[in-house]
C-alpha positions as CSV (number, residue, x, y, z in Angstrom):
1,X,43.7,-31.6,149.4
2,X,44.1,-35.5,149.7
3,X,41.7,-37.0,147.2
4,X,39.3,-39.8,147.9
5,X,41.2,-42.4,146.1
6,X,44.6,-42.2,148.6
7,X,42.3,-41.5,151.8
8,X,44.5,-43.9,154.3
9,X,43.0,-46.8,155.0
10,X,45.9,-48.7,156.6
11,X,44.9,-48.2,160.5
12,X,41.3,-49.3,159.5
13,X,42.3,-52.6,157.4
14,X,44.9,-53.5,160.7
15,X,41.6,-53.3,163.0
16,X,39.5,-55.6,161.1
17,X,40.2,-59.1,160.6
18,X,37.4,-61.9,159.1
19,X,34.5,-61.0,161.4
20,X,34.9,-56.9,161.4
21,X,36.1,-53.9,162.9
22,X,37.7,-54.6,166.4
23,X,36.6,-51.8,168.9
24,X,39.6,-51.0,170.5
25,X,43.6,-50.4,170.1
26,X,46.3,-50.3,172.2
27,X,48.5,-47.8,170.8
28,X,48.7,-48.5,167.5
29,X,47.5,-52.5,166.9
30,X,44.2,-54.3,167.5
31,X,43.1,-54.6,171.4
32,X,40.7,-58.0,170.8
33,X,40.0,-58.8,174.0
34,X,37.8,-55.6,173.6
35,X,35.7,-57.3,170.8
36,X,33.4,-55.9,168.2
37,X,30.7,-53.6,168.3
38,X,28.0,-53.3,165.4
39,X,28.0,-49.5,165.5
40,X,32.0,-49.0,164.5
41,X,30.9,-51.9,162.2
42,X,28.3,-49.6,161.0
43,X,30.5,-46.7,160.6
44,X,32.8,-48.6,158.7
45,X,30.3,-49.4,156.4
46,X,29.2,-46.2,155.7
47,X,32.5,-45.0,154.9
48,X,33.9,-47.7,152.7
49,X,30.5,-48.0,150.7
50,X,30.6,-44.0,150.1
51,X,34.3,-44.4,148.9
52,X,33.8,-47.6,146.9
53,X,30.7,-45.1,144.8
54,X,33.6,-43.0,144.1
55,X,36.4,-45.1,144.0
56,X,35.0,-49.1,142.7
57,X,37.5,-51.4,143.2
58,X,37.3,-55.2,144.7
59,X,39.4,-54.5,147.5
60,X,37.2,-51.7,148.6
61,X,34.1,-53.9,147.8
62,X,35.7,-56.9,150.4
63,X,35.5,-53.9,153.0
64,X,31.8,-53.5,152.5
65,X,31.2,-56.7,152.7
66,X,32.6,-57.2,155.6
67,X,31.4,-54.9,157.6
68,X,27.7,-55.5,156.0
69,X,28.0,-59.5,156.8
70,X,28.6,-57.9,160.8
71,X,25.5,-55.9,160.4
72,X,23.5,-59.1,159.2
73,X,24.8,-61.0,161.7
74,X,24.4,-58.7,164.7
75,X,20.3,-59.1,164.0
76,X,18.8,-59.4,166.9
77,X,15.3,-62.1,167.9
78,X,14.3,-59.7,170.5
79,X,14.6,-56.7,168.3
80,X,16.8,-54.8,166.4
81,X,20.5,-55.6,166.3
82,X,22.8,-56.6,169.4
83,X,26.2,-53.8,169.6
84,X,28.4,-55.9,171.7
85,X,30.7,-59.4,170.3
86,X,33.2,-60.5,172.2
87,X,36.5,-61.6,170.4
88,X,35.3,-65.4,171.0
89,X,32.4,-64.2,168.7
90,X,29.5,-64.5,171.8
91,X,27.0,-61.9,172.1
92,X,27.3,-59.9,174.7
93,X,24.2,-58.4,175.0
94,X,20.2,-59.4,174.5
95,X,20.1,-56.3,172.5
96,X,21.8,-53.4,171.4
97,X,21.6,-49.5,172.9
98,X,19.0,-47.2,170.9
99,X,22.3,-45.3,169.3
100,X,23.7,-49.0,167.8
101,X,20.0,-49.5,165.8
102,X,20.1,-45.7,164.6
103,X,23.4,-46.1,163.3
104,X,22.7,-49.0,161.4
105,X,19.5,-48.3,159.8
106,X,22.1,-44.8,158.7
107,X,24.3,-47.1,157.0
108,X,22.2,-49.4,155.6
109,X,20.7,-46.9,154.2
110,X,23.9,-45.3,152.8
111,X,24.0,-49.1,151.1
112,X,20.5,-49.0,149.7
113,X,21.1,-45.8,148.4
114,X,24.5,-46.5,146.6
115,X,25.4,-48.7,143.3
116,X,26.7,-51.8,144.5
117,X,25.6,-55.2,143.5
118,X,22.0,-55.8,143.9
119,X,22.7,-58.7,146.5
120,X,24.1,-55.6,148.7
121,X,21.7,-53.8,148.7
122,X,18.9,-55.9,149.3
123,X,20.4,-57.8,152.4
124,X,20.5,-53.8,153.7
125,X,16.9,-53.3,152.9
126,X,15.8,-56.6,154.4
127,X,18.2,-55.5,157.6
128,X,15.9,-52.0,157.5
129,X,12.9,-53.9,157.4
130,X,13.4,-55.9,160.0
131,X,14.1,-53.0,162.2
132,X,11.7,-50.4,160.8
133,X,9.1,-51.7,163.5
134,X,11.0,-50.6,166.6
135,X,12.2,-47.4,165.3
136,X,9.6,-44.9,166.2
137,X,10.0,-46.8,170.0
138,X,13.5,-45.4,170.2
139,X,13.8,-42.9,173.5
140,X,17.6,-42.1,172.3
141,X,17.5,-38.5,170.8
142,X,20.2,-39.5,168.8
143,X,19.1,-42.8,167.7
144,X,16.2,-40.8,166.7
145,X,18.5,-38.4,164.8
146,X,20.5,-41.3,162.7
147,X,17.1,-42.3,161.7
148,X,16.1,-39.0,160.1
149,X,19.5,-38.7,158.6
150,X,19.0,-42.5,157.0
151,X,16.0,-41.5,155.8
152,X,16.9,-37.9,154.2
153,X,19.5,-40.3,152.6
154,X,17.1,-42.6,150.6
155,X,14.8,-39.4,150.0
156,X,17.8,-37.4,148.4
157,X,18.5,-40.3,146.4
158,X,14.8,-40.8,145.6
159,X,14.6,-44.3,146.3
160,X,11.0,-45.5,147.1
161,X,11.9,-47.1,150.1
162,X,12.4,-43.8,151.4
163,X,8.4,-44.2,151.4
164,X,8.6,-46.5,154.3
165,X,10.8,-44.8,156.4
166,X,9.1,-41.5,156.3
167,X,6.3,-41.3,158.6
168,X,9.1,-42.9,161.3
169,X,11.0,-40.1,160.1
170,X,8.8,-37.1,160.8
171,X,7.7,-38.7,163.9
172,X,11.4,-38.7,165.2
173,X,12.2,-34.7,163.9
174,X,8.8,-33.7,165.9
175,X,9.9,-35.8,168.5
176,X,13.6,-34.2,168.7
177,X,12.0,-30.3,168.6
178,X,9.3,-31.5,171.4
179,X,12.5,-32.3,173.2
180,X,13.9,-29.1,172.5
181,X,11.2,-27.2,173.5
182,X,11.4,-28.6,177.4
183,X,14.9,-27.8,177.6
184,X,15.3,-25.0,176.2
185,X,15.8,-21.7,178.8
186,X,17.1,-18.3,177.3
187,X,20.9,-19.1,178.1
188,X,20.2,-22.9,177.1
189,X,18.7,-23.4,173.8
190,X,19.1,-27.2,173.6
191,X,17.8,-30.7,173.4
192,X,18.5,-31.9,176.7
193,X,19.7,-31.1,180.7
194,X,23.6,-31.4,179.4
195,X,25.9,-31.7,176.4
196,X,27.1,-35.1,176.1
197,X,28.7,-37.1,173.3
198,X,27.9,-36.7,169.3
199,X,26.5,-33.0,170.4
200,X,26.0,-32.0,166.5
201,X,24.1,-34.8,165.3
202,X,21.0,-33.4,166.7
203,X,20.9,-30.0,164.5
204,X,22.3,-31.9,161.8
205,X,19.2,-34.0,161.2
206,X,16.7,-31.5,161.8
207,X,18.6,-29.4,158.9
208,X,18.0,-32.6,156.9
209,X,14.4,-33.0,158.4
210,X,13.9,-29.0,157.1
211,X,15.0,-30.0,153.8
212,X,11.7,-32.3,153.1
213,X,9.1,-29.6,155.3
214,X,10.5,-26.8,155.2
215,X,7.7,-25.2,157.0
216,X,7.8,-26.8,160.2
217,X,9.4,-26.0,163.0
218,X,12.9,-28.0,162.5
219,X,14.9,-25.1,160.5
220,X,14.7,-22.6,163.3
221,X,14.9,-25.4,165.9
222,X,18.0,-26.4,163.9
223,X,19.4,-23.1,163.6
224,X,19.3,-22.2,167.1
225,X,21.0,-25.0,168.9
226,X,23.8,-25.5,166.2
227,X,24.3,-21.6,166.6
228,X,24.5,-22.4,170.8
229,X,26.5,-25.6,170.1
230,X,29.1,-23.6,167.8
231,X,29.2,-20.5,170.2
232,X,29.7,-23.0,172.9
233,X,32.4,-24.9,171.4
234,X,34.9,-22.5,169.6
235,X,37.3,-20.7,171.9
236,X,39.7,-18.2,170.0
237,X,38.7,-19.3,166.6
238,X,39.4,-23.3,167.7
239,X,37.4,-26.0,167.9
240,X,37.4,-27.2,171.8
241,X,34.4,-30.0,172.3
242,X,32.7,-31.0,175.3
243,X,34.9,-33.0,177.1
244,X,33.8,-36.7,178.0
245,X,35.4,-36.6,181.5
246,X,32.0,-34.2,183.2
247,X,30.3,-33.2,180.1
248,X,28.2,-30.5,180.2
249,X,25.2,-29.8,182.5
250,X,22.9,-26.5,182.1
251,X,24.2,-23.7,184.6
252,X,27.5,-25.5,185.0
253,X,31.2,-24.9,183.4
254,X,31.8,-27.0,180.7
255,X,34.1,-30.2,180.9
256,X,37.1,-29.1,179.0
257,X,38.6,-32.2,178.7
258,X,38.8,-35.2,177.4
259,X,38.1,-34.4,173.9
260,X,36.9,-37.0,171.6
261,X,37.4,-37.0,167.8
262,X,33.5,-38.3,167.3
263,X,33.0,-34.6,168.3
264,X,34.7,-33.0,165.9
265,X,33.7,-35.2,162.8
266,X,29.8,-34.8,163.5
267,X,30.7,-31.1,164.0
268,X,32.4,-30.9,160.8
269,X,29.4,-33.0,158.8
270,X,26.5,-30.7,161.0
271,X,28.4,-28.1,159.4
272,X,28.2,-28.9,155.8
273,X,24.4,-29.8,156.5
274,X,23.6,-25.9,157.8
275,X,25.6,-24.8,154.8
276,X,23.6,-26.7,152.4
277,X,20.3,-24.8,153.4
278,X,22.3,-21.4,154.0
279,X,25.4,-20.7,152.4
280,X,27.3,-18.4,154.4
281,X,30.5,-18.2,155.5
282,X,30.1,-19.0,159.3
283,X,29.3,-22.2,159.0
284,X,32.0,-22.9,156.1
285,X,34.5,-21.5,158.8
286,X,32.9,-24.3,161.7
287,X,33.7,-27.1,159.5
288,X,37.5,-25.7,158.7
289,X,37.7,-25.6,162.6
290,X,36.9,-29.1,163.2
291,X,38.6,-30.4,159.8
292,X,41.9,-28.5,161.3
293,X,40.8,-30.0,165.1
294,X,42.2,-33.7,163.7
295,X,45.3,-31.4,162.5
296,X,46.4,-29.8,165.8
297,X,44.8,-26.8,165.3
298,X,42.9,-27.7,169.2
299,X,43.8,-26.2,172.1
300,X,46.6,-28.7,173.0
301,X,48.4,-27.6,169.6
302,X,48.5,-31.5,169.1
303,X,48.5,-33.5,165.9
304,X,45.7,-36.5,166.4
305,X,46.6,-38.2,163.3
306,X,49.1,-40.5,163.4
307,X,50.8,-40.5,160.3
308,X,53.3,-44.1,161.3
309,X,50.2,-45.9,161.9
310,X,47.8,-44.2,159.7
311,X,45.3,-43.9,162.5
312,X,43.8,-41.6,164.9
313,X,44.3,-41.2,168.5
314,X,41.8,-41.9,171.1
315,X,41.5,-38.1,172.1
316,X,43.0,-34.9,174.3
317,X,43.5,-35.4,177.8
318,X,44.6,-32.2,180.2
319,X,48.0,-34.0,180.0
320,X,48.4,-34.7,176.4
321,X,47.3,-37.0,173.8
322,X,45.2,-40.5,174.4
323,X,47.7,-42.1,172.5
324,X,45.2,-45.6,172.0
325,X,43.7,-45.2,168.1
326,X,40.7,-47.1,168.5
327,X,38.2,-48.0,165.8
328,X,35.5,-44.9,166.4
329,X,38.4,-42.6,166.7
330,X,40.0,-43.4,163.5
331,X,36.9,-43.3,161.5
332,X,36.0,-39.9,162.6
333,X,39.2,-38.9,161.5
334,X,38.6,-40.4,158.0
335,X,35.1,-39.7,157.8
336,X,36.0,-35.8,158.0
337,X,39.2,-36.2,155.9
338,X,35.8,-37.8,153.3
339,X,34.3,-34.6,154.0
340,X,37.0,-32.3,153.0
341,X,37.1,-34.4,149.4
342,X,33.3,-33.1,148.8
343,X,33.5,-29.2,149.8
344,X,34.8,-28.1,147.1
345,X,31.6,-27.0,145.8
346,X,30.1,-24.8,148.4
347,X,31.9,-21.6,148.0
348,X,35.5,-19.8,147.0
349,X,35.9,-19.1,150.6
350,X,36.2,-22.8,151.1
351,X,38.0,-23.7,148.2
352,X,40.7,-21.0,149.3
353,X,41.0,-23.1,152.6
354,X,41.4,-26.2,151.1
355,X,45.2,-27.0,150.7
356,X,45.7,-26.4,153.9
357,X,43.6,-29.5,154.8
358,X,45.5,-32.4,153.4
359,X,46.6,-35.0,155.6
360,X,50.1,-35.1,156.4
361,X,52.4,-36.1,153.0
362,X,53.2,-39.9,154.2
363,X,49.3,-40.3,154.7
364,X,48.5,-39.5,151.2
365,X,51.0,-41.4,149.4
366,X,50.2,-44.4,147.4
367,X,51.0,-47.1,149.5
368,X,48.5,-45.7,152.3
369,X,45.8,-45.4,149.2
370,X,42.4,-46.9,149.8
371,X,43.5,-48.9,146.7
Protein backbone atom coordinates (compact mmCIF):
# COMPACT_ATOMS: atom_id res chain seq x y z
CA UNK A 1 0.00 0.00 0.00
CA UNK A 2 1.69 3.38 -0.97
CA UNK A 3 1.66 5.46 2.19
CA UNK A 4 0.48 9.08 2.40
CA UNK A 5 3.86 10.56 2.67
CA UNK A 6 5.17 9.28 -1.14
CA UNK A 7 1.55 9.75 -2.65
CA UNK A 8 2.96 11.26 -6.22
CA UNK A 9 2.54 14.61 -6.48
CA UNK A 10 4.67 15.36 -9.54
CA UNK A 11 1.81 15.65 -12.32
CA UNK A 12 -0.11 17.96 -9.90
CA UNK A 13 2.98 20.39 -9.01
CA UNK A 14 3.72 20.45 -13.15
CA UNK A 15 -0.04 21.76 -13.57
CA UNK A 16 0.13 24.55 -11.24
CA UNK A 17 2.20 27.43 -11.55
CA UNK A 18 1.91 30.94 -9.31
CA UNK A 19 -1.82 31.50 -9.77
CA UNK A 20 -3.18 27.57 -9.41
CA UNK A 21 -4.05 24.53 -10.88
CA UNK A 22 -4.33 24.78 -14.77
CA UNK A 23 -7.48 22.89 -16.07
CA UNK A 24 -6.19 21.09 -18.75
CA UNK A 25 -3.13 18.88 -20.32
CA UNK A 26 -2.14 17.93 -23.42
CA UNK A 27 -0.67 14.72 -22.95
CA UNK A 28 1.39 15.01 -20.23
CA UNK A 29 2.27 19.05 -19.64
CA UNK A 30 0.11 22.03 -18.85
CA UNK A 31 -2.59 23.06 -21.73
CA UNK A 32 -2.79 27.06 -20.47
CA UNK A 33 -4.65 28.30 -22.99
CA UNK A 34 -7.42 26.28 -21.12
CA UNK A 35 -7.00 28.42 -17.99
CA UNK A 36 -8.03 27.85 -14.38
CA UNK A 37 -11.05 26.84 -12.89
CA UNK A 38 -11.85 27.33 -9.01
CA UNK A 39 -13.39 23.86 -8.64
CA UNK A 40 -9.95 21.81 -9.66
CA UNK A 41 -8.48 24.68 -7.48
CA UNK A 42 -10.86 23.44 -4.92
CA UNK A 43 -10.03 19.92 -5.26
CA UNK A 44 -6.59 20.60 -4.97
CA UNK A 45 -7.05 22.15 -1.87
CA UNK A 46 -8.82 19.58 -0.30
CA UNK A 47 -6.26 17.08 -1.05
CA UNK A 48 -3.16 18.83 -0.20
CA UNK A 49 -4.60 20.29 3.18
CA UNK A 50 -5.73 16.57 4.13
CA UNK A 51 -2.15 15.38 3.35
CA UNK A 52 -0.34 18.25 4.86
CA UNK A 53 -2.64 17.08 8.51
CA UNK A 54 -0.91 13.94 8.01
CA UNK A 55 2.19 14.79 6.43
CA UNK A 56 3.30 18.83 7.77
CA UNK A 57 5.88 19.99 5.79
CA UNK A 58 6.42 23.68 4.12
CA UNK A 59 6.36 22.50 0.71
CA UNK A 60 3.06 20.84 1.27
CA UNK A 61 1.89 24.04 3.15
CA UNK A 62 2.95 26.32 -0.25
CA UNK A 63 0.40 23.88 -2.06
CA UNK A 64 -2.43 24.94 0.23
CA UNK A 65 -1.78 28.11 0.01
CA UNK A 66 -1.91 28.24 -3.31
CA UNK A 67 -4.73 26.85 -4.19
CA UNK A 68 -6.65 28.71 -1.06
CA UNK A 69 -5.23 32.28 -2.38
CA UNK A 70 -7.37 30.97 -5.93
CA UNK A 71 -10.34 30.32 -3.88
CA UNK A 72 -10.09 33.89 -2.27
CA UNK A 73 -9.54 35.37 -5.30
CA UNK A 74 -12.19 33.68 -7.39
CA UNK A 75 -14.94 35.56 -4.87
CA UNK A 76 -17.41 36.72 -6.64
CA UNK A 77 -19.63 40.60 -6.19
CA UNK A 78 -22.62 39.01 -7.63
CA UNK A 79 -22.45 35.98 -5.45
CA UNK A 80 -20.45 33.24 -4.63
CA UNK A 81 -17.24 32.52 -6.49
CA UNK A 82 -16.64 32.72 -10.39
CA UNK A 83 -15.11 28.89 -11.87
CA UNK A 84 -13.62 30.11 -15.01
CA UNK A 85 -9.84 32.32 -15.36
CA UNK A 86 -8.49 32.42 -18.39
CA UNK A 87 -4.50 32.00 -18.58
CA UNK A 88 -4.30 35.97 -19.03
CA UNK A 89 -5.88 35.86 -15.44
CA UNK A 90 -9.59 37.56 -16.71
CA UNK A 91 -12.66 36.14 -15.43
CA UNK A 92 -14.48 34.46 -17.62
CA UNK A 93 -17.63 34.31 -16.10
CA UNK A 94 -20.18 36.77 -13.92
CA UNK A 95 -20.41 33.84 -11.67
CA UNK A 96 -19.61 30.45 -11.20
CA UNK A 97 -21.99 27.06 -11.90
CA UNK A 98 -23.93 25.83 -8.59
CA UNK A 99 -21.24 22.65 -8.55
CA UNK A 100 -17.98 25.35 -8.44
CA UNK A 101 -19.80 27.06 -4.97
CA UNK A 102 -20.55 23.45 -3.44
CA UNK A 103 -17.16 22.40 -4.03
CA UNK A 104 -15.62 25.21 -2.45
CA UNK A 105 -17.62 25.69 0.65
CA UNK A 106 -16.38 21.31 0.77
CA UNK A 107 -12.90 22.45 0.82
CA UNK A 108 -13.05 25.30 2.75
CA UNK A 109 -14.44 23.40 5.01
CA UNK A 110 -11.83 20.61 4.85
CA UNK A 111 -9.54 23.87 5.84
CA UNK A 112 -11.59 25.05 8.72
CA UNK A 113 -11.60 21.82 10.02
CA UNK A 114 -7.79 20.97 9.83
CA UNK A 115 -4.70 22.30 11.99
CA UNK A 116 -3.09 24.81 9.86
CA UNK A 117 -2.19 28.24 10.80
CA UNK A 118 -4.84 30.25 12.14
CA UNK A 119 -4.54 32.83 9.19
CA UNK A 120 -5.71 29.65 7.01
CA UNK A 121 -8.29 28.94 8.36
CA UNK A 122 -9.93 31.98 8.98
CA UNK A 123 -9.63 33.37 5.31
CA UNK A 124 -11.70 29.75 4.61
CA UNK A 125 -14.30 30.70 7.19
CA UNK A 126 -14.68 34.29 5.99
CA UNK A 127 -14.80 32.59 2.25
CA UNK A 128 -17.88 30.26 3.85
CA UNK A 129 -19.48 33.19 5.12
CA UNK A 130 -19.56 35.07 2.36
CA UNK A 131 -21.18 32.34 0.50
CA UNK A 132 -23.39 30.72 3.20
CA UNK A 133 -26.28 33.21 1.98
CA UNK A 134 -26.73 31.67 -1.43
CA UNK A 135 -26.43 28.23 -0.49
CA UNK A 136 -29.84 26.99 0.35
CA UNK A 137 -30.67 28.87 -3.43
CA UNK A 138 -28.53 26.29 -5.06
CA UNK A 139 -30.85 24.15 -7.75
CA UNK A 140 -27.62 21.80 -8.47
CA UNK A 141 -28.40 18.37 -6.66
CA UNK A 142 -24.89 18.14 -6.40
CA UNK A 143 -23.89 21.49 -5.30
CA UNK A 144 -26.47 20.66 -2.80
CA UNK A 145 -24.65 17.43 -1.89
CA UNK A 146 -21.01 19.13 -1.49
CA UNK A 147 -22.72 21.34 0.88
CA UNK A 148 -23.96 18.49 3.16
CA UNK A 149 -20.65 16.80 2.90
CA UNK A 150 -18.80 20.30 4.01
CA UNK A 151 -20.93 20.51 6.69
CA UNK A 152 -20.79 16.76 8.08
CA UNK A 153 -17.09 17.77 7.90
CA UNK A 154 -17.12 20.65 10.44
CA UNK A 155 -19.80 18.63 12.57
CA UNK A 156 -17.51 15.40 12.69
CA UNK A 157 -14.81 17.66 13.74
CA UNK A 158 -17.06 19.47 16.14
CA UNK A 159 -16.32 22.81 15.15
CA UNK A 160 -18.96 25.44 16.09
CA UNK A 161 -19.15 26.76 12.83
CA UNK A 162 -20.66 23.66 11.90
CA UNK A 163 -23.69 25.60 13.78
CA UNK A 164 -24.08 27.88 10.92
CA UNK A 165 -24.03 25.59 8.21
CA UNK A 166 -26.55 23.24 9.61
CA UNK A 167 -29.99 24.44 8.95
CA UNK A 168 -28.54 24.99 5.11
CA UNK A 169 -27.56 21.55 5.58
CA UNK A 170 -30.72 19.78 6.44
CA UNK A 171 -32.53 21.88 4.11
CA UNK A 172 -30.23 20.55 1.16
CA UNK A 173 -30.49 16.50 2.38
CA UNK A 174 -34.57 17.07 2.46
CA UNK A 175 -34.25 18.78 -0.63
CA UNK A 176 -32.04 15.88 -2.37
CA UNK A 177 -34.67 12.95 -1.00
CA UNK A 178 -37.80 15.31 -2.28
CA UNK A 179 -35.81 14.88 -5.50
CA UNK A 180 -35.61 11.34 -5.10
CA UNK A 181 -38.95 10.76 -4.39
CA UNK A 182 -40.15 12.37 -8.06
CA UNK A 183 -37.85 10.26 -9.90
CA UNK A 184 -37.96 7.37 -8.41
CA UNK A 185 -40.12 4.38 -10.54
CA UNK A 186 -39.63 0.68 -9.40
CA UNK A 187 -36.82 -0.04 -12.05
CA UNK A 188 -35.36 3.57 -11.41
CA UNK A 189 -34.70 4.40 -7.84
CA UNK A 190 -32.80 7.69 -8.37
CA UNK A 191 -32.40 11.37 -8.01
CA UNK A 192 -33.05 12.51 -11.40
CA UNK A 193 -34.44 11.59 -15.27
CA UNK A 194 -30.65 10.23 -16.09
CA UNK A 195 -27.23 9.35 -14.63
CA UNK A 196 -24.82 12.01 -15.40
CA UNK A 197 -21.41 12.93 -14.06
CA UNK A 198 -20.27 12.51 -10.14
CA UNK A 199 -23.24 9.79 -9.92
CA UNK A 200 -22.05 8.73 -6.19
CA UNK A 201 -21.96 11.99 -4.61
CA UNK A 202 -25.54 12.00 -4.14
CA UNK A 203 -25.90 8.75 -1.76
CA UNK A 204 -22.70 9.69 -0.35
CA UNK A 205 -24.03 12.89 1.40
CA UNK A 206 -27.19 11.60 2.47
CA UNK A 207 -25.12 8.66 4.35
CA UNK A 208 -23.36 11.66 5.89
CA UNK A 209 -26.75 13.54 6.33
CA UNK A 210 -28.04 10.03 8.18
CA UNK A 211 -25.11 10.19 10.36
CA UNK A 212 -26.44 13.53 12.29
CA UNK A 213 -30.61 12.30 11.97
CA UNK A 214 -30.55 9.23 11.81
CA UNK A 215 -34.22 8.95 11.78
CA UNK A 216 -35.16 10.62 8.75
CA UNK A 217 -35.57 9.52 5.65
CA UNK A 218 -31.87 9.98 4.17
CA UNK A 219 -30.36 6.35 5.28
CA UNK A 220 -32.91 4.37 3.24
CA UNK A 221 -32.97 7.01 0.60
CA UNK A 222 -29.17 6.61 0.66
CA UNK A 223 -29.21 2.98 0.67
CA UNK A 224 -31.40 2.51 -2.15
CA UNK A 225 -29.89 4.51 -4.90
CA UNK A 226 -26.13 3.67 -4.05
CA UNK A 227 -27.42 -0.05 -4.08
CA UNK A 228 -29.07 0.89 -7.94
CA UNK A 229 -25.92 3.04 -8.75
CA UNK A 230 -23.54 -0.08 -7.76
CA UNK A 231 -25.81 -2.73 -9.46
CA UNK A 232 -25.81 -0.39 -12.41
CA UNK A 233 -22.27 0.17 -12.67
CA UNK A 234 -20.29 -3.20 -11.94
CA UNK A 235 -20.31 -5.63 -14.89
CA UNK A 236 -18.44 -8.94 -14.08
CA UNK A 237 -17.09 -7.90 -10.84
CA UNK A 238 -15.60 -4.37 -12.66
CA UNK A 239 -16.23 -1.13 -12.12
CA UNK A 240 -17.69 0.28 -15.66
CA UNK A 241 -19.25 4.09 -15.02
CA UNK A 242 -21.64 5.96 -16.88
CA UNK A 243 -20.05 7.00 -19.87
CA UNK A 244 -20.00 10.91 -20.57
CA UNK A 245 -20.48 10.48 -24.33
CA UNK A 246 -24.91 9.75 -23.88
CA UNK A 247 -25.08 9.31 -20.17
CA UNK A 248 -27.76 7.61 -18.96
CA UNK A 249 -31.55 8.37 -19.38
CA UNK A 250 -34.35 6.25 -17.52
CA UNK A 251 -35.69 3.38 -19.82
CA UNK A 252 -32.58 3.81 -22.03
CA UNK A 253 -29.15 1.67 -22.37
CA UNK A 254 -26.57 3.11 -20.62
CA UNK A 255 -23.66 5.10 -22.37
CA UNK A 256 -20.79 2.72 -22.04
CA UNK A 257 -18.25 5.02 -22.92
CA UNK A 258 -16.31 7.50 -22.31
CA UNK A 259 -15.43 6.74 -18.75
CA UNK A 260 -14.27 9.46 -16.56
CA UNK A 261 -11.96 8.98 -13.50
CA UNK A 262 -14.25 11.63 -11.35
CA UNK A 263 -16.56 8.52 -11.53
CA UNK A 264 -14.60 6.14 -10.04
CA UNK A 265 -13.08 8.31 -7.21
CA UNK A 266 -16.58 9.60 -5.88
CA UNK A 267 -17.56 5.81 -6.25
CA UNK A 268 -14.74 4.76 -4.27
CA UNK A 269 -15.27 7.64 -1.37
CA UNK A 270 -19.47 6.95 -1.55
CA UNK A 271 -18.21 3.66 -0.72
CA UNK A 272 -16.27 4.12 2.32
CA UNK A 273 -19.24 6.54 3.47
CA UNK A 274 -21.95 3.41 3.27
CA UNK A 275 -19.41 1.35 5.02
CA UNK A 276 -19.04 3.72 7.81
CA UNK A 277 -22.76 3.34 8.79
CA UNK A 278 -22.84 -0.50 7.81
CA UNK A 279 -19.83 -2.49 7.76
CA UNK A 280 -20.27 -5.22 5.42
CA UNK A 281 -18.35 -6.54 2.94
CA UNK A 282 -20.29 -5.41 -0.24
CA UNK A 283 -19.53 -2.11 -0.07
CA UNK A 284 -15.72 -2.87 1.04
CA UNK A 285 -15.69 -4.82 -2.32
CA UNK A 286 -17.22 -1.40 -4.42
CA UNK A 287 -14.49 0.65 -3.23
CA UNK A 288 -11.73 -2.22 -4.22
CA UNK A 289 -13.55 -2.07 -7.67
CA UNK A 290 -13.11 1.53 -8.31
CA UNK A 291 -9.56 1.79 -6.28
CA UNK A 292 -8.48 -1.11 -8.98
CA UNK A 293 -10.61 0.93 -11.94
CA UNK A 294 -7.41 3.64 -11.87
CA UNK A 295 -5.29 0.20 -12.02
CA UNK A 296 -6.69 -1.34 -15.23
CA UNK A 297 -8.83 -3.57 -13.63
CA UNK A 298 -11.91 -1.59 -16.15
CA UNK A 299 -13.20 -3.14 -18.98
CA UNK A 300 -10.57 -1.83 -21.43
CA UNK A 301 -7.85 -3.86 -19.22
CA UNK A 302 -6.04 -0.38 -19.31
CA UNK A 303 -3.69 1.22 -16.83
CA UNK A 304 -5.01 5.04 -16.30
CA UNK A 305 -2.12 5.98 -14.30
CA UNK A 306 0.74 7.10 -15.86
CA UNK A 307 3.55 6.21 -14.01
CA UNK A 308 6.41 8.53 -16.57
CA UNK A 309 4.39 11.49 -15.81
CA UNK A 310 2.87 10.70 -12.54
CA UNK A 311 -0.52 11.65 -13.68
CA UNK A 312 -3.77 10.37 -14.75
CA UNK A 313 -5.32 10.11 -17.99
CA UNK A 314 -8.33 11.97 -19.19
CA UNK A 315 -10.47 8.61 -19.42
CA UNK A 316 -11.60 5.29 -21.58
CA UNK A 317 -12.74 5.92 -24.92
CA UNK A 318 -14.32 2.72 -27.14
CA UNK A 319 -10.91 3.06 -28.81
CA UNK A 320 -8.55 3.19 -25.95
CA UNK A 321 -7.22 5.51 -23.54
CA UNK A 322 -7.82 9.58 -23.48
CA UNK A 323 -4.31 9.89 -23.22
CA UNK A 324 -4.72 14.04 -22.08
CA UNK A 325 -4.10 13.94 -17.88
CA UNK A 326 -5.86 16.96 -17.07
CA UNK A 327 -6.15 18.46 -13.64
CA UNK A 328 -9.71 16.80 -12.45
CA UNK A 329 -8.45 13.55 -13.78
CA UNK A 330 -5.35 13.39 -11.88
CA UNK A 331 -6.78 14.40 -8.67
CA UNK A 332 -9.38 11.72 -8.70
CA UNK A 333 -6.73 9.48 -9.21
CA UNK A 334 -4.87 10.74 -6.08
CA UNK A 335 -7.73 11.49 -4.08
CA UNK A 336 -8.65 7.61 -4.21
CA UNK A 337 -4.94 6.46 -4.00
CA UNK A 338 -5.65 9.07 -0.31
CA UNK A 339 -8.38 6.83 0.23
CA UNK A 340 -6.69 3.58 0.08
CA UNK A 341 -4.00 5.12 2.86
CA UNK A 342 -7.17 5.41 5.40
CA UNK A 343 -9.04 1.86 5.00
CA UNK A 344 -7.12 0.05 6.79
CA UNK A 345 -9.40 0.28 9.59
CA UNK A 346 -12.68 -0.97 8.38
CA UNK A 347 -12.37 -4.65 8.25
CA UNK A 348 -9.69 -7.80 7.65
CA UNK A 349 -11.49 -8.31 4.40
CA UNK A 350 -9.99 -4.98 3.32
CA UNK A 351 -6.86 -5.13 4.88
CA UNK A 352 -6.35 -8.56 2.96
CA UNK A 353 -6.98 -6.50 -0.31
CA UNK A 354 -4.68 -3.88 0.42
CA UNK A 355 -1.19 -4.76 -1.27
CA UNK A 356 -2.65 -5.24 -4.18
CA UNK A 357 -3.56 -1.43 -4.37
CA UNK A 358 -0.24 0.36 -4.45
CA UNK A 359 0.49 2.41 -7.17
CA UNK A 360 2.88 1.19 -9.57
CA UNK A 361 6.75 0.97 -7.88
CA UNK A 362 8.19 4.18 -9.79
CA UNK A 363 5.06 6.15 -8.46
CA UNK A 364 5.93 5.45 -4.92
CA UNK A 365 9.47 6.01 -4.86
CA UNK A 366 10.94 8.91 -3.07
CA UNK A 367 11.58 11.27 -5.67
CA UNK A 368 7.73 11.21 -6.64
CA UNK A 369 7.04 11.78 -2.62
CA UNK A 370 4.65 14.47 -1.72
CA UNK A 371 7.82 15.69 0.17
Amino acid sequence: MIHAAHLPLIHLDRMTDSTGLIQHGIYGIPRRESGYTTDDNARALRLCTRLWSHHPDDKMLSRVSCYLSFLEHARCRARGFHNFLSYQRAWLDSAGTGDCQGQAVLALAEVLGSRLPEGFRSVAWELIKTVLPTLAELRSLRAQAYVIMAWSHLWKADLEQAQELQAVAHHAALRLTDAYERSHRPSWPWFESRMTYANAVLPHSLFAAAERWPDGPFLTVAEDSFGFLVRETTTDGIFWPVGNADWYARGEIKSPYDQQPVEASTMAEAALAAAAIREDGGHLTTFLQAYHWFGGRNSLGLPLADPLTGGCYDGLHRGGLNRNQGAESTLAWLWTLWLGTTTRHLENLLAESLPSLSSPASLSSPEHSVA
